[in-house]
N, C-alpha and C positions, 0 to 999 in steps of 0.2 A: 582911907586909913584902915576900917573895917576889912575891904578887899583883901589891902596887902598882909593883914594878919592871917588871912584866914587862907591865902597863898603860901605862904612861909610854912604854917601847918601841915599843908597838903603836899607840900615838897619834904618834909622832914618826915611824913608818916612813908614818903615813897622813898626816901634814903633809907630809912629805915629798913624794910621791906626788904632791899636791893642788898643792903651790908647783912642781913638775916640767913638770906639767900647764899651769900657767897662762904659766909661759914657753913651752914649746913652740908654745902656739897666735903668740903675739906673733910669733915667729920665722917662721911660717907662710902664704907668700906666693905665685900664682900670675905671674910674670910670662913674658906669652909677645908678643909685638910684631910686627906685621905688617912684612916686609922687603918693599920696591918691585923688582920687575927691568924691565929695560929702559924707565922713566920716560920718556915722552914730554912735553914743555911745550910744547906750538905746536899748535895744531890751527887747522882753519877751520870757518867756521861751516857747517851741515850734515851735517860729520864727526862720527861715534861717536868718543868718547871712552872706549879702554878702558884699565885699570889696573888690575897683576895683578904679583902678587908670592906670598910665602912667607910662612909664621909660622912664627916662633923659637922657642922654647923650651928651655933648656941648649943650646943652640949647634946643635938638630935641628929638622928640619921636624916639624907636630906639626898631626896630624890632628884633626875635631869640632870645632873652636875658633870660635865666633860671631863675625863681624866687623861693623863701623858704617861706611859709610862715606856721608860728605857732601861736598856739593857748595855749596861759599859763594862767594856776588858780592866784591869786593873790599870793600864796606858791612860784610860778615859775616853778610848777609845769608842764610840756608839756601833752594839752590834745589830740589835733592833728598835725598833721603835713603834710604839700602839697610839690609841687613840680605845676609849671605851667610856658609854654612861653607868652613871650611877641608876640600878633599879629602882622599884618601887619604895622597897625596905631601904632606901640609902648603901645597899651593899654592892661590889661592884667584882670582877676578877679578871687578872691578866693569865694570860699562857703563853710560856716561852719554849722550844723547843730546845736540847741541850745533845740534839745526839750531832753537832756540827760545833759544838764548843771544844774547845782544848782544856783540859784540865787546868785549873786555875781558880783565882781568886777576882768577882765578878761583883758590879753595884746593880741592883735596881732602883732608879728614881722615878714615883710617882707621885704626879703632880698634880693639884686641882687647878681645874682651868676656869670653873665656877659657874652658874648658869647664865643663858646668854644671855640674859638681862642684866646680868650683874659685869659682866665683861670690862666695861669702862673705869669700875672700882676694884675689881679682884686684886687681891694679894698674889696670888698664885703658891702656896703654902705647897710643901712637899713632905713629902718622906723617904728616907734612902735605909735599904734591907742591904746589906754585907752577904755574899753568899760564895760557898766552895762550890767547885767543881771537880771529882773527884774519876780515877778511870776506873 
């Protein structure tokens, strides 16, 4: 009788355990979000187009972090497409070249991909810039 108590115990301490586990993971999320500084919207055509900001994460810059970022026609069209890490300081910069653009109205999406350890949880959090293109 002593055994089967003290088995019962040792089976509830390990559901336990297991049910602990399986919340925690749910809970378990990386979000880190590219921040823009100084956003430029006007350019002419010829002009480099650069755009360079910060990634967030708990309210710090946050180093290693993979970013996306794309360049869509007003259609949604994709006209390039990057890849770039976040530095040391958590800061990061894309350049897009604009002397093959047509005048027009153009999105940049850049998106945190997060670090590769965090990959399995990432949110994938973005930020979209509105930009002219002017001749």
């Amino acid at each position: 009788m002593m055994i089967e108590a003290r088995s019962k115990s040792i089976l509830l301490i390990i559901l336990a355990f297991l049910i602990s586990g399986l919340f925690s993971e749910v809970n378990a999320t990386h979000i880190s979000k590219p921040i823009l500084s100084g956003a430029r919207t006007e350019y002419t055509q010829g002009e480099k187009i650069v755009v360079s900001g910060w990634v967030n994460y708990q309210d710090q810059p946050t180093s290693d972090v993979l970013l996306n970022a794309k360049l869509l026609r007003a259609d949604g069209a994709e006209v390039v497409e990057t890849f770039n890490i976040s530095d040391k300081q958590g800061k990061f910069s894309f350049e897009f070249e604009a002397n093959r653009l047509l005048p027009g109205s153009y999105q940049i999406i850049i998106t945190s991909q997060c670090l590769e350890v965090h990959r399995p949880v990432c949110t994938y959090q973005s930020t979209t810039l509105a930009i002219d293109v002017k001749k």
